[in-house]
C-alpha positions in Angstrom: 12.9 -2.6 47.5 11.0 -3.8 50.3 11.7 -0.6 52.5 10.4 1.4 49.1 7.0 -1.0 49.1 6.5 0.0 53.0 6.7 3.6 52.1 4.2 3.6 49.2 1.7 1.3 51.6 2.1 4.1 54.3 1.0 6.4 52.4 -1.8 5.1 50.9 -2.9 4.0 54.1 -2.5 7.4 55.3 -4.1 9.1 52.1 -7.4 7.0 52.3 -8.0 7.4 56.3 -8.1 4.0 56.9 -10.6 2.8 54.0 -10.7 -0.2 53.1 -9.7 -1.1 48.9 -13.0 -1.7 48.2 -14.5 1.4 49.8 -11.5 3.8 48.6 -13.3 5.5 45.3 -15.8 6.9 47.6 -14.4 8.1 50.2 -14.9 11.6 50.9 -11.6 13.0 51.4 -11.1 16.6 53.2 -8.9 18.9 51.4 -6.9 19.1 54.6 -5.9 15.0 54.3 -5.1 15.7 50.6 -2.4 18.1 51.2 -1.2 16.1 54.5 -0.4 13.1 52.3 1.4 15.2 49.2 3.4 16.8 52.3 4.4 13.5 53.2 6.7 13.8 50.3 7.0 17.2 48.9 7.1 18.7 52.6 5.7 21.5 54.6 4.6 24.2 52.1 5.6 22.2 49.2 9.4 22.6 49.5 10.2 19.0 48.7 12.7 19.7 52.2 12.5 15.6 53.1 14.1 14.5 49.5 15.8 16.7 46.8 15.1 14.1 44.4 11.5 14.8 44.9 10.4 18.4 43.0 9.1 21.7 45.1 5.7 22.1 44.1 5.5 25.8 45.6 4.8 28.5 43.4 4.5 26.1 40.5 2.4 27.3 37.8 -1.4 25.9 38.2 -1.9 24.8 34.7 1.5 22.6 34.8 0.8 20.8 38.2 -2.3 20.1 36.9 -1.1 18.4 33.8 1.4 16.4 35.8 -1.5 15.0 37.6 -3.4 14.3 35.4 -0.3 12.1 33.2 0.3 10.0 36.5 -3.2 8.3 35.8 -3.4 5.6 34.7 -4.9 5.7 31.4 -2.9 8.7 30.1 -1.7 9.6 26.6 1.8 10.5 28.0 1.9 8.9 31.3 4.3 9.3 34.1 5.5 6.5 35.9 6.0 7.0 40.0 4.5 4.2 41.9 3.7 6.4 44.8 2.2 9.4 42.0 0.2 6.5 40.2 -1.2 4.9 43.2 -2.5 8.3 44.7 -3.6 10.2 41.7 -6.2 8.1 41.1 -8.3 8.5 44.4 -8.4 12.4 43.6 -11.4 14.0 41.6 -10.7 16.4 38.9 -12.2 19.2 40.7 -9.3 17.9 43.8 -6.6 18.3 41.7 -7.5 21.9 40.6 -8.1 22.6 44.0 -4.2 21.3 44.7 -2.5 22.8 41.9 -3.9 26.2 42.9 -3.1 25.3 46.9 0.6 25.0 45.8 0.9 27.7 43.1 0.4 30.4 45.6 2.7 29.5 48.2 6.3 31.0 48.4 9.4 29.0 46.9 12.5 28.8 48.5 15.4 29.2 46.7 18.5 26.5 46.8 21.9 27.7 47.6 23.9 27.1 43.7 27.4 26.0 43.6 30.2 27.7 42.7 31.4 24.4 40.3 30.2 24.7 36.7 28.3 27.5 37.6 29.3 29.8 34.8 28.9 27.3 32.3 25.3 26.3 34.1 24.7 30.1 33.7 25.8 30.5 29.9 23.5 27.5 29.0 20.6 28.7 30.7 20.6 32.5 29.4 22.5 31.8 25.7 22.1 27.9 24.8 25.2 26.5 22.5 24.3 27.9 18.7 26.9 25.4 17.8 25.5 22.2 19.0 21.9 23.2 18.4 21.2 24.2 22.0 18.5 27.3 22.8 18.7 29.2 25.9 16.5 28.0 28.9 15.1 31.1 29.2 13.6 31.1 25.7 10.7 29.1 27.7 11.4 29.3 31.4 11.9 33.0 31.0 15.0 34.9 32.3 14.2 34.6 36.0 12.8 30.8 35.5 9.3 31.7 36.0 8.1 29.5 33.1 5.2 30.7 31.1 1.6 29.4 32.6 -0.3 30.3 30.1 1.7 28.1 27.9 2.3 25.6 30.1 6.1 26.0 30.6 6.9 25.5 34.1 8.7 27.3 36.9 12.2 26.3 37.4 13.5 28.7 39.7 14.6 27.3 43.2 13.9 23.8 42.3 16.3 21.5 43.2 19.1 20.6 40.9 19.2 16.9 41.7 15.4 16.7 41.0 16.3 19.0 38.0 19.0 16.4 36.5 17.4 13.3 37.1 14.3 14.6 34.9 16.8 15.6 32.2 18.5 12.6 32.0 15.3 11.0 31.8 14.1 12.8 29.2 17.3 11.8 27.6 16.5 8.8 27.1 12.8 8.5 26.9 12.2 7.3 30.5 10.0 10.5 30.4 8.0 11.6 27.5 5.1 13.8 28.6 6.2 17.0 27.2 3.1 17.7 24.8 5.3 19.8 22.6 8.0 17.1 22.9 10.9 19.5 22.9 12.2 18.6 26.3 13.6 15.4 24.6 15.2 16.6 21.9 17.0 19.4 24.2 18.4 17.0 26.2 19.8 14.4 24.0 21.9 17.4 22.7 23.2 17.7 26.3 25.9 15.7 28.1 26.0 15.0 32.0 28.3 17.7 32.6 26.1 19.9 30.9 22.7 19.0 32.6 24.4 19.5 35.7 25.6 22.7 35.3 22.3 23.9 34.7 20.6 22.6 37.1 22.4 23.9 39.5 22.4 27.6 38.1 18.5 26.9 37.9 18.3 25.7 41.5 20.0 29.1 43.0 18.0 31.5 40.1 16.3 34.0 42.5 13.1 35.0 40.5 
């Protein structure tokens, strides 16, 4: 706990360029700094390559990162709890976070390496669902190659990592996260079991789009 306290203090430190709390809202930040501290996490060219618990944002669609952002603040409807996410999120404008979202959309995604194990069945979830437990197909919103659906606000999948993958359908699962504005992410994964959600995420993690 206290090594995860440092880490969130370093990089708030590092965000605000040595501002003081009191002087922090109006600091002027250079988009340069902004992406410096989000590759702190999520890496060089946003391929999350520090931490596969911690999402690619590269090629992510621009409308979804910029939803995400926006349910890290503070006062949002849905809101995603991160203590690193919360703390930043707030110092950016919402004219920053455009600017971000479209940064990272237009970068290339590398694709993970899928395991053999449960790969079939990863594969059979993800293209045909289960008709007998209630299950649709992945693709019916991700699309067949995982490219989500922007316009909709469906994101990308493909190349993402599977642990990162897993641990947001498990929390899902059990209403840890709830920020799906269509709320249909939580009532797909309660009709999955671990094996399941691992399965797929690893077939998602090696889909070449």
């Amino acid at each position: 706990m206290l090594y995860y306290n440092k880490f969130i203090f370093f990089i708030i430190f590092f965000f605000l360029s040595g501002a003081s709390p009191s002087e922090a809202k109006i600091v002027k930040k250079t988009f340069n700094k902004i992406i410096a501290a989000c590759e702190v996490c999520h890496g060089n060219k946003g391929n999350a390559t520090i931490n596969d618990n911690w999402p690619k944002l590269a090629g992510q669609n621009t409308n979804y990162l910029i939803k995400q952002m926006q349910d890290f603040q503070p006062n949002a409807k849905h809101k995603r709890n991160n203590p690193i996410m919360n703390s930043l999120i707030i110092a950016l404008s919402d004219e920053e976070k455009i600017k971000v979202a479209n940064y990272y959309a237009n970068l290339f995604t590398t694709i993970d390496t899928a395991k053999s194990d449960l790969l079939s069945l990863g594969q059979r979830i993800y293209r045909g669902g289960d008709l007998d437990k209630g299950l649709p197909a992945c693709l019916a919103c991700h699309g067949p190659a995982g490219l989500g659906n922007p316009s909709a606000g469906f994101p990308r999948l493909s190349g993402q990592h599977a642990r990162y993958i897993a641990t947001q359908l498990k929390a899902f699962r059990v209403a840890k996260r709830d920020n799906d504005k269509f709320q249909m992410m939580p009532v797909i994964s309660r009709k999955m079991n671990d094996t399941e959600i691992t399965a797929v995420s690893n077939y998602i993690s090696g889909l070449y789009a």
